[in-house]
N, C-alpha and C positions, 0 to 999 in steps of 0.2 A: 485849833478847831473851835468853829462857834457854837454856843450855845446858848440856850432860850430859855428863861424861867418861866411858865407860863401860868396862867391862871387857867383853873378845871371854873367854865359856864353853868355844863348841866352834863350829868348823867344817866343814861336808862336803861332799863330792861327790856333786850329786843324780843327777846323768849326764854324762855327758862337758862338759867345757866350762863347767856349770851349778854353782855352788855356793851352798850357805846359809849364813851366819850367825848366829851366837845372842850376844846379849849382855847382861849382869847386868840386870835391872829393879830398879831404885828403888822402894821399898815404894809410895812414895805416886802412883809413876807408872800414868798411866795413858789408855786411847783407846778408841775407838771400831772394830769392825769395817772394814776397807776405808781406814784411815787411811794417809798416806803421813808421812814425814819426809824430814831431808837429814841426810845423812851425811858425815861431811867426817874426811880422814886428820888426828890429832893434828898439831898444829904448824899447820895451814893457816894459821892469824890470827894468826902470830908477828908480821909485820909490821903495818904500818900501813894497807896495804889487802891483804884478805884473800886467799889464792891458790884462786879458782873452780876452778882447774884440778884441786883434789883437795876437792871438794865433788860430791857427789850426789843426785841425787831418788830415791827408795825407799821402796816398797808396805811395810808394815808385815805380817808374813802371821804373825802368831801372834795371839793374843787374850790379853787380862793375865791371866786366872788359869791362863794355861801359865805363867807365871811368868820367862819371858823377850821381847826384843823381836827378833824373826826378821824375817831379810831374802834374799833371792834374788835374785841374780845372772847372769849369763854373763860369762863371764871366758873370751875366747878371744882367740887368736892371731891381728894383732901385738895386745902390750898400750899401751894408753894409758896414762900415766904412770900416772893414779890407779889402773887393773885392775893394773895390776905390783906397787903400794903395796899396795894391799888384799891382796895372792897374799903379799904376806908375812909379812902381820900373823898373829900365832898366840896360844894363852889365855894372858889374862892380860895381852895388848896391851890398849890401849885407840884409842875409836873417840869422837869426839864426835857428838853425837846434838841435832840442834835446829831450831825451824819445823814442829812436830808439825801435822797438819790434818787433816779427812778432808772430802772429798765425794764417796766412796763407800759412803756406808751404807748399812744396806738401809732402801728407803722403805717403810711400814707405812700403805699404805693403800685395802688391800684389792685389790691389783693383781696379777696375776704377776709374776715381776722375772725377765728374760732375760739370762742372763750369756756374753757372747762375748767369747774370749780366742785368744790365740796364745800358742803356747810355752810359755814362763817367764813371761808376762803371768799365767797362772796363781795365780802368786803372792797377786795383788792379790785373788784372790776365796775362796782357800781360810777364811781367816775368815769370809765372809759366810757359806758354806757351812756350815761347824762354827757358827754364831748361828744361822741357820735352823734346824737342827736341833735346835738348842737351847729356841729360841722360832719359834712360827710365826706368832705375833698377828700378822692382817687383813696376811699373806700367804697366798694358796690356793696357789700351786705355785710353786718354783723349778725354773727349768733350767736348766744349762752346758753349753754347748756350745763344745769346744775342740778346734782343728787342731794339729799340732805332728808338722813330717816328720820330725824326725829320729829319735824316739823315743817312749818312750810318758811323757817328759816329769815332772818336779816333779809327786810327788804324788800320779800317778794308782792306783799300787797303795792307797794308803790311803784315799783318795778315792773308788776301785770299792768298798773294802767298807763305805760306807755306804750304808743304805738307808733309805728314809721312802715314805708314798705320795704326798708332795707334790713329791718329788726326784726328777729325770731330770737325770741327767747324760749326754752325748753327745761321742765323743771320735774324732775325724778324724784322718786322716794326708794326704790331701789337699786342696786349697783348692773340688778339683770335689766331692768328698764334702759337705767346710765348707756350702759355696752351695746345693746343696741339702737340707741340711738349715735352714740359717738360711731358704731361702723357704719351704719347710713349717710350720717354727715361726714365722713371721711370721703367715701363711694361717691360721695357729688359734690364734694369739694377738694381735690389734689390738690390742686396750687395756692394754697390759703395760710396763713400765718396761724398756728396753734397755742396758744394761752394757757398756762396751765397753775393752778395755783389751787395748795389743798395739804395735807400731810406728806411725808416723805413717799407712804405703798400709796398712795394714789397718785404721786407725781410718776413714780418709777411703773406700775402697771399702762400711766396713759402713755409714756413716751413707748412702752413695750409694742403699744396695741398698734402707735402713730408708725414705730417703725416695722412691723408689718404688714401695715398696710402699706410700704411704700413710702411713707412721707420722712422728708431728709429733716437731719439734728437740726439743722441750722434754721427750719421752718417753724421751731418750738421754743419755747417763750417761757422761763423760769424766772418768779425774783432771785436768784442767788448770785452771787458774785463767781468771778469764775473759776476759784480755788475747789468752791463747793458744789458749782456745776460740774465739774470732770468729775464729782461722786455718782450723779444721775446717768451723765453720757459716755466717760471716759475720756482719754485725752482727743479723743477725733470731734466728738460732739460740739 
């Protein structure tokens, strides 16, 4: 398994609670849109079996020719050993970086792709967005649609000022606004690829809602691999 020592650039505070990371890229490195990694505080694999306990799973939200590898966070109070680790690291720490993957790219075939997030879940789709825009080949339309009570959330200033006519972005503050807008964009969108990324009750309430409306497992779109996909959909999903 390869792995990366990297140098932490610059860190910040996207909102309260919420923060990003940026850290050096590797000329020759490089991913995919929607890609996730693990993160792990230097030192974890000193010993002989590794300390999980400062290891993490993290959406990748930049794209390589920004020229660094960005992450988002919530880091709030109490901290976990590893959120305490990370609150302290600063530029010019280093972060090891390794297990690169994606199965969130955007699928290219001729479908809509529906993206539903929460919060900082956010994260994981700002890349597909800035690639859509980029390239729209045998995509007709993207939408996002994202709740987030506390604030207006990772993003969304920069995020509102793009515009396409393929692009609707849609941005809730409660889970009653959320629902119906997710049943309206169901209702005129059937045959569309579903994106879903957010906590566990928010993955398992949207696929609830996708498949009552009709819309088949195979239409919906989780980071999980697929030991811990058959938790959301069961073994047919």
């Amino acid at each position: 398994m390869e792995k990366f020592l990297l140098k932490l650039i610059e860190k910040k505070e996207e909102e309260k609670g919420i923060w990003s990371y940026y850290l050096e890229k590797p000329e020759a490195f490089t991913w995919d849109e929607g890609a996730h990694m693990h993160i792990a505080l230097k030192g974890y694999d000193a010993d002989d079996v590794p300390n999980k306990d400062w290891v993490r799973h993290m959406s990748i939200m930049t794209l390589p020719e920004e020229g660094q590898i960005g992450f988002t966070t919530r880091v709030d109070t109490p901290f976990s050993e590893f959120k305490e680790k990370l609150q302290a690291v600063q530029s010019g720490d280093e972060l090891v970086v390794f297990k690169i993957g994606s199965r969130m790219s955007l699928r290219r075939t001729e479908k809509p792709i529906i993206l539903l997030s929460m919060g900082v879940g956010l994260a994981t789709f700002r890349p597909l967005i800035y690639n859509f825009l980029k390239d729209q080949t045998a995509i007709p339309k993207l939408v996002a649609l994202n709740v987030n009570a506390t604030g207006d959330g990772p993003y969304k200033t920069a995020l509102s000022q793009l515009h396409h006519a393929a692009l609707t972005q849609i941005w809730t503050r409660t889970r009653t606004d959320y629902y119906h807008q997710l049943h309206t964009l169901v209702d005129t969108h059937k045959d569309a690829w579903y994106y879903i990324v957010g906590s566990a009750p928010f993955i398992s309430d949207a696929i609830a809602v996708l498949r009552a409306k009709g819309i088949a497992d195979a239409a919906m779109v989780i980071d999980k691999k697929p030991d811990l996909r058959v938790g959301y959909f069961g073994l047919e999903g």
